[in-house]
N, C-alpha and C positions, 0 to 999 in steps of 0.2 A: 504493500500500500504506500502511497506517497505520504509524505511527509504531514505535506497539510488538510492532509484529511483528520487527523488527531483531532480529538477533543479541545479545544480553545478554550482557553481563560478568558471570562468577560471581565469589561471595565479597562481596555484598552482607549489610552486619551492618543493626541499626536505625538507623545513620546513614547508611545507603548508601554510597559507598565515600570517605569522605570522609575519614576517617583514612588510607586506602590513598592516598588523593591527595595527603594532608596527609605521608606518614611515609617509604611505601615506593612514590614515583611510576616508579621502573626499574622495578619487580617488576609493577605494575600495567600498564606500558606492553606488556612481557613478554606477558602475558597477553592484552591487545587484541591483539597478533601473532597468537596461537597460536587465538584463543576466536571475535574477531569477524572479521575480514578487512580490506573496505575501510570499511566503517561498523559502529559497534556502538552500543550505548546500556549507560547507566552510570547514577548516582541517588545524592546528594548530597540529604540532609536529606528525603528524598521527593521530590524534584524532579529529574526526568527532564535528565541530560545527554547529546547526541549524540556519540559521537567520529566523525570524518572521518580516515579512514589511506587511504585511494587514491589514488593521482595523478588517475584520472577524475574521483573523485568531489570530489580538492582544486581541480581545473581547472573543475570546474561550480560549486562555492562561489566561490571566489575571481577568478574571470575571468568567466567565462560568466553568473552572477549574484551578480556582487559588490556590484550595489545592491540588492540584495534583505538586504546583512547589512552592519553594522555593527558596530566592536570590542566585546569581550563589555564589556561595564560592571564585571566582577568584576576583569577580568585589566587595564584602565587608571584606573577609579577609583580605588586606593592610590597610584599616581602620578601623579595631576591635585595635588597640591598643593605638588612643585617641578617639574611638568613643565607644570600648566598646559594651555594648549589650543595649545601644541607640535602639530608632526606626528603624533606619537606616539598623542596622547590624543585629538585632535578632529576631529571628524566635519561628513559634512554636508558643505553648499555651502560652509561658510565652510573644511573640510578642501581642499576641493578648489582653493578662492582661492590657498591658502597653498603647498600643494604646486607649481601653476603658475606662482608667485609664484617658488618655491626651487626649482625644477628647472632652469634655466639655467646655477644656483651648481655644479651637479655635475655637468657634463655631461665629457667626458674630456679636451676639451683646456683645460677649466678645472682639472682636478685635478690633471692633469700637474705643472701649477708647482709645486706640494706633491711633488715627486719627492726634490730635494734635501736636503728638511726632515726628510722622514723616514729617509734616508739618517745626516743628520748625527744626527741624535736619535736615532739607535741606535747611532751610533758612540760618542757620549758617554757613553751609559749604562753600556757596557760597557771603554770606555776604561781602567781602573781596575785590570781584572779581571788574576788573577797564576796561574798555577798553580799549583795543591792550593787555592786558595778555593774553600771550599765556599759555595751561594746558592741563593736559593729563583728557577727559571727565572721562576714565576709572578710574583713580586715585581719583577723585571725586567719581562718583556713588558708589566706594565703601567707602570712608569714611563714605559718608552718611548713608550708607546701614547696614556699619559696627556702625556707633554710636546708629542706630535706633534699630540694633538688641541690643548693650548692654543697651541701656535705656529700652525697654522695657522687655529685662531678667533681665537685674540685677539692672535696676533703677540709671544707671552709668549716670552721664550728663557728664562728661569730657572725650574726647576724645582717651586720653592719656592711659588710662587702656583698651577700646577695640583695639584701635590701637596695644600694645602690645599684645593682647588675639589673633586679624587677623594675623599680622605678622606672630606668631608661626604657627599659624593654615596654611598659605599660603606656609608654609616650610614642614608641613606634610602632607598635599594635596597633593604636587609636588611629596614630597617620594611616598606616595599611587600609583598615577597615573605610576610614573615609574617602580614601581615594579609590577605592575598589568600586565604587559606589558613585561617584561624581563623573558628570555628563561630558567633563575635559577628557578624561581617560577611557572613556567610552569612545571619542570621537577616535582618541589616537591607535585604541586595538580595533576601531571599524578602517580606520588606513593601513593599519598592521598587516589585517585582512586582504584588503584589496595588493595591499605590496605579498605579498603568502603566496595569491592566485598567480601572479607574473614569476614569481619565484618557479613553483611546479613545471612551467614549461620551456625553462633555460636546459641547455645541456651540461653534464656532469664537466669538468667538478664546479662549475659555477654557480651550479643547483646548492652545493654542499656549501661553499662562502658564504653567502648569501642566505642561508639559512641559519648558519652560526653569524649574523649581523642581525636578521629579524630578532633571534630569543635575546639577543643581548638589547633590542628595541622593545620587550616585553615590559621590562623596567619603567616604571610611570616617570614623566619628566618633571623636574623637581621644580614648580612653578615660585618665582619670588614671592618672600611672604612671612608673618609669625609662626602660622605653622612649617612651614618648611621649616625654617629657621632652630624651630623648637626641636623639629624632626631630627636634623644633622645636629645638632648638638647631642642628641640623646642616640643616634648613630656612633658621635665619635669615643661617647663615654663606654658602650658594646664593648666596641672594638679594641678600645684600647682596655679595655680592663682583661678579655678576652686574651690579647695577645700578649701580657704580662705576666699569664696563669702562663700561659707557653710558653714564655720563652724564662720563666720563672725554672720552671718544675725540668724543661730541657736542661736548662745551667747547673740546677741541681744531680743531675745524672740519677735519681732517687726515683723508686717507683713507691707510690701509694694505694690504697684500696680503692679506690676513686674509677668514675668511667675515662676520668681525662687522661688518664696511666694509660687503660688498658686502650686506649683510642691514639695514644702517641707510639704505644709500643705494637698494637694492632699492623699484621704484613698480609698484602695479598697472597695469592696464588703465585706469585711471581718472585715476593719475598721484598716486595715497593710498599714503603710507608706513605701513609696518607702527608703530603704538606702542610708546613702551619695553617696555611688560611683555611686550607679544606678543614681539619681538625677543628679550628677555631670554629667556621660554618655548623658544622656537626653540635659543636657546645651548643652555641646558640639556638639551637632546633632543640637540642633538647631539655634545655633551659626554659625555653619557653614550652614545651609541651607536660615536662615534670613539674609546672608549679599551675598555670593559669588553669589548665582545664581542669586538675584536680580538686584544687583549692575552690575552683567555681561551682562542682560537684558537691563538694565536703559543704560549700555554706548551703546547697540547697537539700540536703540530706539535712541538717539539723534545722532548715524551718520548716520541713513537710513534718520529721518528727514534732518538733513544737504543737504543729496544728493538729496533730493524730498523739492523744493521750494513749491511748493504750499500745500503739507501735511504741512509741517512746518506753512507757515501762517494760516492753519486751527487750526491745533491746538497751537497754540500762542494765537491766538484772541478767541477759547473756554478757556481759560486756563487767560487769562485776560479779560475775562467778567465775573469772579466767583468776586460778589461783597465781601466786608470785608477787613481783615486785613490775614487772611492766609487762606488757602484750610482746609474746614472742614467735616467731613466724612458726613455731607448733603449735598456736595456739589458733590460728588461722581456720583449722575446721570445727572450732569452738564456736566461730561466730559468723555463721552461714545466717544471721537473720541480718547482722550489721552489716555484712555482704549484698544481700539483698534491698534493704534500705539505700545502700547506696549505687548499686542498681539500679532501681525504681527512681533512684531522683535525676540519673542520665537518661531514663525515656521521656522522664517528663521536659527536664529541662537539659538535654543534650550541650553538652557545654559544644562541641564543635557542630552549629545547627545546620550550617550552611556551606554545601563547597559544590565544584563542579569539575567536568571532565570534557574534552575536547576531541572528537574523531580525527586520527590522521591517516581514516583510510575509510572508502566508501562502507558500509556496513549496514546491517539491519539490525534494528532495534526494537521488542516488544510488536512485531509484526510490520514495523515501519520503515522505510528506506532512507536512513541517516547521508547527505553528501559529506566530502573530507574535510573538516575544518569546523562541521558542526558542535556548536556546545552543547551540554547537555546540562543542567544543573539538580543535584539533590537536595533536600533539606530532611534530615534526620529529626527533626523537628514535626514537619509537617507527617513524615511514614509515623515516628510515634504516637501520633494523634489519631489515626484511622480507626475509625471504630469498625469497621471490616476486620480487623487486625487485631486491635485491642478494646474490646468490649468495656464501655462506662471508661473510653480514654484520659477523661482530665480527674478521674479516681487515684487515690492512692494506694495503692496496693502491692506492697513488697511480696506477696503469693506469687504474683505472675512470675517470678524467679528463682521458684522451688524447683530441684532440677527435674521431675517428672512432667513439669507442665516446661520447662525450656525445651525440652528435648523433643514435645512432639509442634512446636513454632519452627515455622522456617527461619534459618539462618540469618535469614538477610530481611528479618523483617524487624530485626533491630542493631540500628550502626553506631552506634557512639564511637568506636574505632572503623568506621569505615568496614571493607572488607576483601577480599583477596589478598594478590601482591603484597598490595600497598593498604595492607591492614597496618595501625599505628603499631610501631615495633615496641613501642612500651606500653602495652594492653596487658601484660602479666605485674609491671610492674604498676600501675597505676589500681586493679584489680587486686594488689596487696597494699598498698599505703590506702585506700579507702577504707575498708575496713579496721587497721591498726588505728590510723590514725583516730576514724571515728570512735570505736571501742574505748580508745585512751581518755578522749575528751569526755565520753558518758562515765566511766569510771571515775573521774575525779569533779567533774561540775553538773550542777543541774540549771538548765536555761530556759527563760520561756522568753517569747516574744515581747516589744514594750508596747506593740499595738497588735490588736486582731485585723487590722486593713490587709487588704492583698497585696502581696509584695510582686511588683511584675518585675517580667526578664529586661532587661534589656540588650538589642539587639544589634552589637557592637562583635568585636573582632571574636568574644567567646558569649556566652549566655550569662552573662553576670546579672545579679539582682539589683535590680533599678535601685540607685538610692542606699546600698549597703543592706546589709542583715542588724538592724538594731533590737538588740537581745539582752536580758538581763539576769546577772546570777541571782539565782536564788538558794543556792547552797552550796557548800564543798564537804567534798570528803578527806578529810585532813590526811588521816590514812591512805590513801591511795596512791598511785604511782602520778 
């Protein structure tokens, strides 16, 4: 079937739905529920977007012909310039070098070790905490999130150098997400496009130049201004703090428990060490993926508990029956319910809600004839919401993730990690700091809300809670870890 025979999304103005993308992406997601099904089509500036919402038809893009597409160019080009050709952004044979490269670094009895670290780094964080302080839950889970990620990359126990490392990173998130999104950089990947098409029918190797000149033009152009301004300033703080840790710990000749050891001393198939800058790139990916998405997770795990008394006393009293002195990665099939809780709070609020993928070769899609260069986009946001899929969707219910009811759902009918390939390579490691960490924080504080109002997402570079998580102690357990 042709392309545009697909289901449409209404409410298309002259710029197609590009303010609706740009202003009110819940309400638009809403509407792909209710309008198109498992595929629709949408239209941004006059150019035709795909949405993909079915698990079939996410399992035939992403697994079944996942080399048939590649990341959209809209949704990683604002981050190729502190992320670099990281995981995250690069593609290709040389993606796939690097992933096989870093896949051993996370495998689970490597990550294991990392059990204690994030134990203690959630105990510290909240160490402090007194009854009747009030505190933003959000502003915590990420420190935690954030110290957990620089102990275990770069072996940091003081807070003060990730703090700095988040900060910047949380200023070039924000540029990303806004210019991903802004009608300049729309205009410049629809000339991207039209220069792509004149590319395809040069002859070799000029075909090949020319293609390594477009992805290097994928990169948004850094328009004059405060925020740029803001942007490269918090660019060169990345970098240089980045390339300090390297050429630190290289001078040192010293190896540590850390990923950033095992990532400098890490050798291909060939027995070639990764380059500083690549290394650096690699920090930086997973710098930002070990603390934002987790810690965005972790605060909305404890305000779904907050709103659900009785989830909250379950998992309180699994979470303080773990005998000892702090949560230990044996302690881990102790607390299948604080597992699940935090689970359930990535369907609902998916911290990575929104990305896309790009055809670089004609192909079919859910019945439909994709041309090369098409995009396609998901929102794991929108698939968690299908009441097709997930029955009383905007419910809380940590059940849905008992493993006898996981196992008979399709795979792919829920992505918080994405899924094939290019499943998030620290999906084991983030599926262990949830839990510990959660379990820690209920073990030693009780917290309720300071208002019963609905706290929304907002819909920025991750799913963070509009406004912070403003939460208040109401008790400690002196005793506790």
């Amino acid at each position: 079937m042709r392309m545009l025979d697909m289901p449409a999304l209404s409410g298309a103005t002259r710029t197609g739905h590009l303010n609706e993308i740009r202003d009110d992406r819940f309400g638009l997601f809403r509407r792909l529920n209710r309008e198109c099904g498992d595929i629709g089509l949408a239209k941004v500036l006059g150019i035709p977007l795909v949405f993909a919402n079915g698990p079939e038809v996410l399992h035939e893009m992403l697994v079944e012909k996942a080399r048939s597409f590649i990341k959209s160019p809209g949704l990683r080009g604002p981050l190729k310039p502190f992320a670099g050709q990281g995981l995250f952004t690069s593609e290709g044979e040389f993606w796939r070098q690097q992933r096989k490269l870093m896949a051993p670094l996370f495998t689970h009895a490597r990550i294991e070790r990392y059990a204690a670290d994030m134990a203690e780094c959630a105990s510290h964080a909240i160490a402090s905490l007194r009854p009747g302080d009030e505190i933003d839950a959000a502003r915590i889970t990420t420190h935690i999130a954030m110290r957990i990620a620089g102990k275990t990359l770069f072996d940091i126990d003081t807070l003060d150098e990730a703090d700095e490392l988040g900060a910047a990173l949380t200023v070039a998130l924000h540029w990303a997400s806004e210019t991903s999104l802004s009608p300049v950089y729309a205009v410049q990947l629809r000339a991207l496009g039209a220069l792509s098409s004149v590319a395809e029918r040069l002859p070799e190797p000029y075909r090949a130049r020319s293609e390594a000149r477009l992805e290097a033009m994928v990169e948004p152009i850094r328009w004059p201004g405060e925020q740029t301004k803001q942007f490269e300033a918090a660019l060169a703080v990345i970098h240089n703090r980045v390339d300090r840790m390297i050429a630190d710990r290289r001078a040192s000749g010293t190896s540590r428990p850390d990923l950033l050891s095992m990532l400098l001393d890490a050798r291909d198939e060939s027995g070639n060490r990764m380059s500083d800058q690549q290394v650096r790139d690699e920090v930086v990916t997973l710098f930002i993926a070990g603390h934002e998405t987790t810690a965005t997770a972790l605060a909305w795990s404890l305000y779904l508990l907050a709103r659900h008394p009785e989830a909250l006393a379950r998992a309180r009293a699994e979470a303080r029956a773990i005998p000892g002195p702090a949560v230990e990665s044996r302690d881990l099939p102790a607390l299948g319910y604080c597992l699940r809780v935090f689970k359930e709070s990535m369907r609902l609020y998916p911290p990575i809600y929104f990305f896309g993928r790009q055809a670089i070769a004609d192909v079919t899609l859910g019945g439909y004839d994709l041309p090369r260069g098409q995009v396609v986009l998901i929102s794991s946001y929108a698939l968690h919401h299908r009441a097709e899929i997930w029955p009383d969707p905007e419910r809380f219910d940590p059940s849905r993730f008992e493993p006898a009811v996981e196992e008979k759902r399709h795979k792919q009918a829920y992505l918080p990690f994405s899924a094939g390939p290019r499943t998030c390579i620290g999906n084991l490691f983030a599926l262990m700091e949830g839990p510990i960490v959660l379990a820690t924080i209920l073990r030693r504080v009780d917290l309720e809300l300071r208002s019963q109002a609905v706290i929304e997402p907002e819909a920025s570079a991750t799913l963070r809670p509009k406004g912070g998580m403003p939460m208040r102690v109401t008790a400690v357990e002196t005793g506790a870890a």
